[in-house]
ROMI-178770 format. One record per residue: x negated, y negated, z of N, C-alpha, C, CB in turn; residue number from 1. Coordinates in Angstrom, 1 decimal. Glycine has a CB too. Layout:
residues N
<<X,Y,Z>,<X,Y,Z>,<X,Y,Z>,<X,Y,Z>,NUM>
...
END
This chain:
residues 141
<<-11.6,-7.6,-11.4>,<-10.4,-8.3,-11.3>,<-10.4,-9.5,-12.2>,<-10.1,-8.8,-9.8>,1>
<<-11.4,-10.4,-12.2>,<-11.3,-11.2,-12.6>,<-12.5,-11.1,-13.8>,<-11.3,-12.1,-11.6>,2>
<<-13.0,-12.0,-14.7>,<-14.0,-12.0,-15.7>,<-15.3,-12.3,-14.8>,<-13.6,-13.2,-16.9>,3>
<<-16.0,-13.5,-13.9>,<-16.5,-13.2,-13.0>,<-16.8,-12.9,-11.4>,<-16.7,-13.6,-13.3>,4>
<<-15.6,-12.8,-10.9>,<-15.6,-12.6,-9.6>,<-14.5,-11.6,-9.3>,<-15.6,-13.9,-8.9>,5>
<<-14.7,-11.2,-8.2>,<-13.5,-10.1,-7.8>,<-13.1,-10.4,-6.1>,<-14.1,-8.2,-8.0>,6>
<<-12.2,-9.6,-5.2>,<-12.2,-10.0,-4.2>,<-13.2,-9.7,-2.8>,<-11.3,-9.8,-4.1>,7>
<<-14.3,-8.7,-3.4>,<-15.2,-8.7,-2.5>,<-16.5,-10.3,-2.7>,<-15.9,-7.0,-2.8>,8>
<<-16.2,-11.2,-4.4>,<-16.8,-12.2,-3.5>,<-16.5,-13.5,-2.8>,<-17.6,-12.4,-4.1>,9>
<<-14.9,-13.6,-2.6>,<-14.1,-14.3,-1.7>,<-14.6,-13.5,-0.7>,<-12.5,-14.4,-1.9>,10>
<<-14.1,-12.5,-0.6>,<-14.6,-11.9,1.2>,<-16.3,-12.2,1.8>,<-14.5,-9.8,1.4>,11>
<<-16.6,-12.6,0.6>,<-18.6,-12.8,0.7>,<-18.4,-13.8,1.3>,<-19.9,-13.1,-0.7>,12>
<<-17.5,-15.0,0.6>,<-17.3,-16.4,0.3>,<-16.8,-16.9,2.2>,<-15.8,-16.6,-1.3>,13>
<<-15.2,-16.2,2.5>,<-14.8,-16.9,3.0>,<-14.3,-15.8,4.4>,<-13.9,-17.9,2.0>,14>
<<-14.7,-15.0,4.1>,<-14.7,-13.7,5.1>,<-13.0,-12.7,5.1>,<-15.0,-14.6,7.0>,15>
<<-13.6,-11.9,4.7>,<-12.0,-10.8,4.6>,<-10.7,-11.4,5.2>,<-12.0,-9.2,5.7>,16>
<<-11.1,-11.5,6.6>,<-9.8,-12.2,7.9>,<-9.2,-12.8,7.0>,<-10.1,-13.4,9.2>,17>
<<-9.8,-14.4,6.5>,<-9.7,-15.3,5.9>,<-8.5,-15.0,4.4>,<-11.2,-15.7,5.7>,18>
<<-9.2,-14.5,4.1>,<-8.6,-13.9,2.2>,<-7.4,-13.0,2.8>,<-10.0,-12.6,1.0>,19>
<<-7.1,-12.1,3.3>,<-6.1,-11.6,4.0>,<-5.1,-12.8,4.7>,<-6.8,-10.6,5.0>,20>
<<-5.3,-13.3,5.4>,<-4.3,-14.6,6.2>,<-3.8,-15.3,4.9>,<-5.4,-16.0,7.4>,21>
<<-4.7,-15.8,4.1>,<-4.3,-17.0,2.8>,<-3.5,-16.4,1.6>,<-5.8,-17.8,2.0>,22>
<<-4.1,-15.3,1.3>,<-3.1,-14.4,0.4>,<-2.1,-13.9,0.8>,<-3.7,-13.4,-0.1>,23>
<<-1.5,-14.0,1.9>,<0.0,-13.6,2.4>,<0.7,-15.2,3.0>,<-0.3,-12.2,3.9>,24>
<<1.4,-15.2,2.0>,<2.3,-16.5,2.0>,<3.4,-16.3,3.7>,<3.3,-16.5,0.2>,25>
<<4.0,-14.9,4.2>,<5.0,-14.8,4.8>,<4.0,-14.4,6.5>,<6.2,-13.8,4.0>,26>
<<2.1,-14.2,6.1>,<2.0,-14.4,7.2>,<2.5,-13.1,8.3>,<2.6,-15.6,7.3>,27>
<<2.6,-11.8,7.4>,<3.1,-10.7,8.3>,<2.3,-9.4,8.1>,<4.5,-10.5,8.0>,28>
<<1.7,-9.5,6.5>,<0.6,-8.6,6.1>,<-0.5,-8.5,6.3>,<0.4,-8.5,5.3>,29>
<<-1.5,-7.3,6.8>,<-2.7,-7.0,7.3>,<-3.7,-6.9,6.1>,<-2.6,-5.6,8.2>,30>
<<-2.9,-6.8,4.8>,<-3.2,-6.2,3.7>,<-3.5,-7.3,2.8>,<-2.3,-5.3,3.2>,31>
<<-4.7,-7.7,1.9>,<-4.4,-8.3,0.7>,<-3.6,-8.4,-0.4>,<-5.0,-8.3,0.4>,32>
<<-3.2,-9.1,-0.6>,<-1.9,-9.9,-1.4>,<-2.4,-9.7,-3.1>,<-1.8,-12.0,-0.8>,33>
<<-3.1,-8.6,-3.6>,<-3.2,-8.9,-4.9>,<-2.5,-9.5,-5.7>,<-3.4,-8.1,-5.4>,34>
<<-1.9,-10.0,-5.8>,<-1.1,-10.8,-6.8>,<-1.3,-12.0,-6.8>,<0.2,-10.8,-6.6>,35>
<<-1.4,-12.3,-5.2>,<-2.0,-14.0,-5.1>,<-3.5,-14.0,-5.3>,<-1.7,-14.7,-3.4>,36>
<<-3.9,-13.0,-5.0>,<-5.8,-13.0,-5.0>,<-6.3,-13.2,-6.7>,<-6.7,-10.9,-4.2>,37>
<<-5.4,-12.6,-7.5>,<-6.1,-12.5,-9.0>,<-5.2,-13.6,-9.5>,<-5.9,-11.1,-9.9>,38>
<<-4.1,-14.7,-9.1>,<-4.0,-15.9,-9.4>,<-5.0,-16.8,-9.0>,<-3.0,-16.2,-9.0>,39>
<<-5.2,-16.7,-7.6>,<-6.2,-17.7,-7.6>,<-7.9,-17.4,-8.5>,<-6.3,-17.9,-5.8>,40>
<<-8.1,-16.4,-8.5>,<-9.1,-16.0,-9.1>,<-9.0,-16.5,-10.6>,<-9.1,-14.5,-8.9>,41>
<<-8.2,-16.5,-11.3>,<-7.7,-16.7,-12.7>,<-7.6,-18.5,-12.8>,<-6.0,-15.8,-13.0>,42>
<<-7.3,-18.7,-11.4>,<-7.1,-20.2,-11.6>,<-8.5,-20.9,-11.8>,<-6.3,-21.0,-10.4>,43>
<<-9.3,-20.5,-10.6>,<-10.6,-20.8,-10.2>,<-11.9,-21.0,-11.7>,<-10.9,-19.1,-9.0>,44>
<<-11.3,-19.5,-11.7>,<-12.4,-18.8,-13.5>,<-12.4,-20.1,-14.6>,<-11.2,-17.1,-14.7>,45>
<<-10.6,-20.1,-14.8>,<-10.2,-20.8,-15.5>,<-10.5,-22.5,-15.4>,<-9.1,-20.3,-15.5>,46>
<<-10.5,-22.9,-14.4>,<-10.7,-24.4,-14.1>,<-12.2,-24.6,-14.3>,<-10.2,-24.8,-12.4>,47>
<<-13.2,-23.6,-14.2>,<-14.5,-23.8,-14.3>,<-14.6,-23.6,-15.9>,<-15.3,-22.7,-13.4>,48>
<<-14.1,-22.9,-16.8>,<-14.1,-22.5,-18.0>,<-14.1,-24.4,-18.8>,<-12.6,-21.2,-18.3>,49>
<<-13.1,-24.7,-18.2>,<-12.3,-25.8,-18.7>,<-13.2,-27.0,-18.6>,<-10.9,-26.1,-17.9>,50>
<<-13.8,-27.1,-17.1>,<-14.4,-28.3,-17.1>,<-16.0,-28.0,-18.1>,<-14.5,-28.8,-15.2>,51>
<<-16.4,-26.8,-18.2>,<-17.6,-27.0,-19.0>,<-17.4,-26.5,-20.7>,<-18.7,-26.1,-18.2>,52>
<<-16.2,-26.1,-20.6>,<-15.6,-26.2,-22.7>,<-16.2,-27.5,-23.3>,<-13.4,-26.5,-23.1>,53>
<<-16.6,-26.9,-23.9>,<-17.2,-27.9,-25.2>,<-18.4,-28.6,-24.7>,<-16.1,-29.3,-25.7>,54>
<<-19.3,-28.3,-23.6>,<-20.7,-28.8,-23.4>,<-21.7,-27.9,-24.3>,<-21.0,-28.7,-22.0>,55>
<<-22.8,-27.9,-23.4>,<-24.2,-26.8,-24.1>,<-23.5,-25.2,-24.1>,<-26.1,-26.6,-22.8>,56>
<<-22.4,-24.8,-22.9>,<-22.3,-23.5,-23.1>,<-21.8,-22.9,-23.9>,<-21.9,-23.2,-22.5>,57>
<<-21.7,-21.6,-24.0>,<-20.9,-20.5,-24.6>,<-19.9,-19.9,-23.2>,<-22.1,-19.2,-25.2>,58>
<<-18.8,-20.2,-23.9>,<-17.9,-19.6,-22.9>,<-16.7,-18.8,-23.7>,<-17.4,-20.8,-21.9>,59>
<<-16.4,-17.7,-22.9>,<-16.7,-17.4,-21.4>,<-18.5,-17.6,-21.5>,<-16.2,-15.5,-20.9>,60>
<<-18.8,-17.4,-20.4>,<-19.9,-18.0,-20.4>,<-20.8,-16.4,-19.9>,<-19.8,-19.5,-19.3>,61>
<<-22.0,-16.2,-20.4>,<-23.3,-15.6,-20.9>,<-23.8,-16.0,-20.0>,<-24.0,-15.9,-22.2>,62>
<<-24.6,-15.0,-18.6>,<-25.4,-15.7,-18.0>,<-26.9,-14.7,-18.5>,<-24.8,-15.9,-16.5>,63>
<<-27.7,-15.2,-18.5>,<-29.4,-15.0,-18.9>,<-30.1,-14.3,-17.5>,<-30.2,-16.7,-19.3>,64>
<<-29.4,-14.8,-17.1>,<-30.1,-14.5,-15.1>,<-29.3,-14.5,-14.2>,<-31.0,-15.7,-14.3>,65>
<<-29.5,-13.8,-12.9>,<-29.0,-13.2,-12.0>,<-29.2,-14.3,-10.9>,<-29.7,-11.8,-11.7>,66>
<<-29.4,-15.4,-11.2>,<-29.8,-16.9,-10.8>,<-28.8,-17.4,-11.0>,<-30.8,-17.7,-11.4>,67>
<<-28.0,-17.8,-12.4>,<-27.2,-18.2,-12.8>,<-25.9,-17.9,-12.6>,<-27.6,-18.3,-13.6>,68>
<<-25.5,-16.2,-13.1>,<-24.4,-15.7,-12.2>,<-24.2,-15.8,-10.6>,<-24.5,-14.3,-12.3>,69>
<<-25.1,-15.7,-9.9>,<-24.6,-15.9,-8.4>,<-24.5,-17.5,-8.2>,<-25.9,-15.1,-7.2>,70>
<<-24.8,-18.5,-9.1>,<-24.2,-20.1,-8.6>,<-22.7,-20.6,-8.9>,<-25.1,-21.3,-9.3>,71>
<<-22.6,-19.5,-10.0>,<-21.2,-19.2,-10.7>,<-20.1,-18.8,-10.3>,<-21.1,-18.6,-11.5>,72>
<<-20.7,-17.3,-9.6>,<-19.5,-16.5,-8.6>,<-19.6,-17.9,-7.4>,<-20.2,-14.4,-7.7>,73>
<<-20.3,-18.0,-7.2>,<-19.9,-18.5,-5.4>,<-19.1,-20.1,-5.6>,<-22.0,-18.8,-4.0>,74>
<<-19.6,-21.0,-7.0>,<-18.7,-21.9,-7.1>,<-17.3,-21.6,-7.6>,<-19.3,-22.8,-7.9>,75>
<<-17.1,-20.7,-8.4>,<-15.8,-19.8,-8.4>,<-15.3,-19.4,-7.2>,<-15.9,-18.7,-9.0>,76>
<<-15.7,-18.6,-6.4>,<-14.8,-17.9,-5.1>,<-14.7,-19.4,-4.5>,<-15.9,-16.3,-3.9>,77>
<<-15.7,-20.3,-3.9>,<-15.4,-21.9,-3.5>,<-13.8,-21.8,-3.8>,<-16.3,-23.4,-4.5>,78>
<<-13.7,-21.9,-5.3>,<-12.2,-22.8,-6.1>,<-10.9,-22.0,-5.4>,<-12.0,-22.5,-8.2>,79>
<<-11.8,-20.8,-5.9>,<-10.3,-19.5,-5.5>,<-10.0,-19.5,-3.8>,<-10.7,-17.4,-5.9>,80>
<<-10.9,-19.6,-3.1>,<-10.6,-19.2,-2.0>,<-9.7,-20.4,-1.5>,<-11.7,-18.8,-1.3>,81>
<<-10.3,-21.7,-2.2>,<-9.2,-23.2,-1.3>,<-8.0,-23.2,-2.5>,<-10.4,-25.5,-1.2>,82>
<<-8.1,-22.7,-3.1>,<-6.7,-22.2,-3.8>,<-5.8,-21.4,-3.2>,<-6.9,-21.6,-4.9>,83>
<<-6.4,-20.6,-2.8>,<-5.6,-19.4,-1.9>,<-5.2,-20.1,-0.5>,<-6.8,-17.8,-1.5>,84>
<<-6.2,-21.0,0.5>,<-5.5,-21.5,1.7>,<-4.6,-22.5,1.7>,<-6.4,-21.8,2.5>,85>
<<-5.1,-23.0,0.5>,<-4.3,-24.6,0.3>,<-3.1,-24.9,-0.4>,<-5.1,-25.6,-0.3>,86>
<<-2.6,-23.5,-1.3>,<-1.1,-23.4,-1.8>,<-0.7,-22.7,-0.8>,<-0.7,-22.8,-3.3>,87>
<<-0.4,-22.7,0.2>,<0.3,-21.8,0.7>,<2.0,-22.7,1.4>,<-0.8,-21.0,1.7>,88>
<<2.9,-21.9,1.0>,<4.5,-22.3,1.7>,<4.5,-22.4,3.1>,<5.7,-21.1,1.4>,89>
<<3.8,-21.0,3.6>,<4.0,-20.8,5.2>,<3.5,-22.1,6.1>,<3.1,-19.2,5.7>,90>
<<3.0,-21.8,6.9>,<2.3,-22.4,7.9>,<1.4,-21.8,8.1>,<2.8,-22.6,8.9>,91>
<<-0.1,-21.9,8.8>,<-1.2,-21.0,8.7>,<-1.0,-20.7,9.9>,<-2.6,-21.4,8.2>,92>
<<-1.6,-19.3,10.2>,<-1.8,-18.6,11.2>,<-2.4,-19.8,12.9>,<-3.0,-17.5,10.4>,93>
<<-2.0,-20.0,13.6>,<-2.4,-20.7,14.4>,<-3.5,-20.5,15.2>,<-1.5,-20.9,14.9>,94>
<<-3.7,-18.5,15.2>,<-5.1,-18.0,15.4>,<-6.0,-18.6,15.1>,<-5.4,-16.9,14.9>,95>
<<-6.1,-19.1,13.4>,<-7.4,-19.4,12.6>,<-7.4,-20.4,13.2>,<-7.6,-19.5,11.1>,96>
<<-9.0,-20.5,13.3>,<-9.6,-21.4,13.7>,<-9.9,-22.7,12.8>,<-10.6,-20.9,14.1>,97>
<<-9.6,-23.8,13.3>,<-9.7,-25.4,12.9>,<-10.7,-25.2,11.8>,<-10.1,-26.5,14.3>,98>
<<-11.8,-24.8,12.2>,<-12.9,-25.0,11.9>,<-13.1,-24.4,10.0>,<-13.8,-24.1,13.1>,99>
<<-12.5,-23.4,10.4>,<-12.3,-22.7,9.0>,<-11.6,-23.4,8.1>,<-11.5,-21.5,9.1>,100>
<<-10.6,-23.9,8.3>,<-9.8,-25.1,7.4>,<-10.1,-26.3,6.5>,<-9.1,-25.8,8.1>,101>
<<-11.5,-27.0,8.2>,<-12.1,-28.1,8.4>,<-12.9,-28.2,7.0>,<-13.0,-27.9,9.7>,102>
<<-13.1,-26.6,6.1>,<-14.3,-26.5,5.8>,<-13.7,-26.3,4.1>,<-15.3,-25.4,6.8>,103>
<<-12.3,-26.4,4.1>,<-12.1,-26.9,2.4>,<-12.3,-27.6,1.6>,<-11.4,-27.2,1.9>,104>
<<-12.1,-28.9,2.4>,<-12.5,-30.0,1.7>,<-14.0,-30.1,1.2>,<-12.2,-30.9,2.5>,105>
<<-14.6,-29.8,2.2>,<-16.2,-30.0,1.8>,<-16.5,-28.9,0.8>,<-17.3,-29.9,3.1>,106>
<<-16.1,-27.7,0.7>,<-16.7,-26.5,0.0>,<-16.6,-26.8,-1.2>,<-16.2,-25.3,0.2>,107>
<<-15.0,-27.3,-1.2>,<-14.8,-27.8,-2.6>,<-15.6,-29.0,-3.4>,<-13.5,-28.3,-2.6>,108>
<<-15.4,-29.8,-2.0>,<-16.7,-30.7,-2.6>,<-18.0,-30.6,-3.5>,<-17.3,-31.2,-1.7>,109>
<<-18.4,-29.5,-2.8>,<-19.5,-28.8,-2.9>,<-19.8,-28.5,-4.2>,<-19.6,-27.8,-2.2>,110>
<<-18.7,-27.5,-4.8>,<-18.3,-26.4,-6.3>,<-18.0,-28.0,-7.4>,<-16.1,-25.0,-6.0>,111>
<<-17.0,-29.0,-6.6>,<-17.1,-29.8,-7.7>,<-18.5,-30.4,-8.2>,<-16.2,-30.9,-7.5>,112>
<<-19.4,-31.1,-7.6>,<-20.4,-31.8,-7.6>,<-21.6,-30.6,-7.8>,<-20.4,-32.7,-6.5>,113>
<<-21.5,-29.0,-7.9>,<-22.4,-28.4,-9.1>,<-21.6,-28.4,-10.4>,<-22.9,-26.9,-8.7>,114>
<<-20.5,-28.3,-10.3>,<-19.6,-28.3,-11.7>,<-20.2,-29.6,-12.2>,<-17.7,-28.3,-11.6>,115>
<<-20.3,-31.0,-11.4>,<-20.9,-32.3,-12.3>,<-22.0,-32.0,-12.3>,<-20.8,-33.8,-11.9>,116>
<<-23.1,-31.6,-11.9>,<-24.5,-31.7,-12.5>,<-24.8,-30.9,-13.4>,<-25.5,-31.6,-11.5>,117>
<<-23.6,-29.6,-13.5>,<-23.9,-29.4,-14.9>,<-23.8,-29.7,-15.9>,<-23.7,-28.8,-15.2>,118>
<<-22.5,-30.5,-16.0>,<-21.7,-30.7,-16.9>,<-22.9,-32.1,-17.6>,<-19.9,-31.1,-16.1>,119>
<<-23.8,-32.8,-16.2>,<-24.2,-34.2,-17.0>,<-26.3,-33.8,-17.2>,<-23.6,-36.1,-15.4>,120>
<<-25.6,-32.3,-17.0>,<-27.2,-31.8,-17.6>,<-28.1,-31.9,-16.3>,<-28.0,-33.0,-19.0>,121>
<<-28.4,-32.6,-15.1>,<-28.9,-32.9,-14.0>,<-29.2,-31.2,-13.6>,<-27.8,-33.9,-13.0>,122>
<<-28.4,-30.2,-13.8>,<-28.4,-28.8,-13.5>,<-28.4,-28.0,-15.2>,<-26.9,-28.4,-12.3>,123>
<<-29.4,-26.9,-15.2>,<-29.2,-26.4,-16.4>,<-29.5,-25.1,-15.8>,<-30.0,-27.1,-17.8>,124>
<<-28.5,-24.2,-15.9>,<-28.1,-23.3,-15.6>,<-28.5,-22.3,-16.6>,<-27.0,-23.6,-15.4>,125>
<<-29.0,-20.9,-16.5>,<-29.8,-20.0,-17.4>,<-28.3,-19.1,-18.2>,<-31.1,-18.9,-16.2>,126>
<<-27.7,-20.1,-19.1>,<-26.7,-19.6,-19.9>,<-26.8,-19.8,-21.2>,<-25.5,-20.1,-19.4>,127>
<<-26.0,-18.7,-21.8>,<-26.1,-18.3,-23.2>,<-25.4,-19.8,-23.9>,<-25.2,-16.8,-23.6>,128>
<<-26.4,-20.8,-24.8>,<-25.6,-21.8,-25.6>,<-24.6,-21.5,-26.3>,<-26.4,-22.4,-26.5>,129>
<<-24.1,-22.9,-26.3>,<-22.8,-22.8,-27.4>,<-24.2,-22.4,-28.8>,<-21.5,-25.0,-27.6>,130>
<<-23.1,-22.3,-29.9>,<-23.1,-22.4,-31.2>,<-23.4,-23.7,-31.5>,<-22.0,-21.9,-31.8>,131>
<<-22.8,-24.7,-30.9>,<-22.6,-26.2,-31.5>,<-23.6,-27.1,-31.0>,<-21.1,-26.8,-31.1>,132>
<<-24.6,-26.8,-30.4>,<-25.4,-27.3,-29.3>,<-26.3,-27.6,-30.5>,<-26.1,-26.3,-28.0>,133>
<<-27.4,-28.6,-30.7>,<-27.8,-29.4,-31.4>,<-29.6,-29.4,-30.0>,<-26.5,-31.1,-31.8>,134>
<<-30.3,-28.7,-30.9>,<-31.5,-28.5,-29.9>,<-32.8,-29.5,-30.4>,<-32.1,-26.6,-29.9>,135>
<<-32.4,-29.9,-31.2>,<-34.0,-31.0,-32.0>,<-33.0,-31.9,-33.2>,<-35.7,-29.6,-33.1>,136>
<<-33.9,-33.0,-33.5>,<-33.7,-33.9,-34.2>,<-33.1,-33.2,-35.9>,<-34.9,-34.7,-34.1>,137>
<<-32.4,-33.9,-36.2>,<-31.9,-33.3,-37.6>,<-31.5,-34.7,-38.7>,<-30.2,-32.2,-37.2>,138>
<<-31.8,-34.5,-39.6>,<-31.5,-35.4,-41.2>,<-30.2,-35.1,-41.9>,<-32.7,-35.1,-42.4>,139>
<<-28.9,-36.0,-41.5>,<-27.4,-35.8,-42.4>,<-27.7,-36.6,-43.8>,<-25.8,-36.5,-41.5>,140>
<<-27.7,-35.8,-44.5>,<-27.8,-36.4,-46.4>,<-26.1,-36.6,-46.8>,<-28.6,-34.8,-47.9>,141>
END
């Protein structure tokens, strides 16, 4: 669906129920909402793309390790999935539990503050360099 993630790893992320309830704006469908699932996905991808353009990476981004991809998907599905609960028109299901909601703010928290330790080098992530990355000292004549 997406360049790295798809909707089985929101359902990893934030549990099927969950992605089903948030991707149906009218609140009447049992079914996921693809339309809303690969927006938020695209938003998610994209917002991560953006905040690390023009650092050490190569982006889209090259991962080297199976280390690196899984900190990526899951700070991605994070974005998408409080993208998916938190635009929504309707009103949320009154079933869902508090708790589930409780837990946007922080997740996000979470995805932003690995997005900053990468971004300020604190985290170096096993990804393919930019081109423009400058690895040792150099002499401009």
């Amino acid at each position: 669906m997406g360049a790295y993630i798809n909707t089985a790893d929101l359902n990893a992320e934030w549990g099927a129920d969950n992605v089903i309830l948030w991707s149906n704006l009218d609140n009447t469908d049992v079914v996921i909402d693809a339309t809303r699932v690969a927006a938020a996905i695209a938003y998610a991808e994209g917002y991560v793309e953006t905040r690390l353009r023009k650092l050490r990476y190569l982006v889209p981004f090259v991962f080297n390790s199976t280390g690196a991809e899984s900190l990526f998907k899951r700070i991605i599905a994070v974005i998408a999935g409080e993208w998916l609960a938190s635009h929504r028109a309707a009103v949320i299901n009154e079933e869902l539990e508090a708790t589930d909601l409780n837990q946007l703010p922080a997740r996000r928290k979470w995805a932003e503050n690995q997005i900053d330790m990468i971004a300020s080098g604190q985290m170096q992530p096993d990804l393919a360099p930019s081109g423009d990355d400058v690895f040792a000292p150099f002499v401009v004549q």
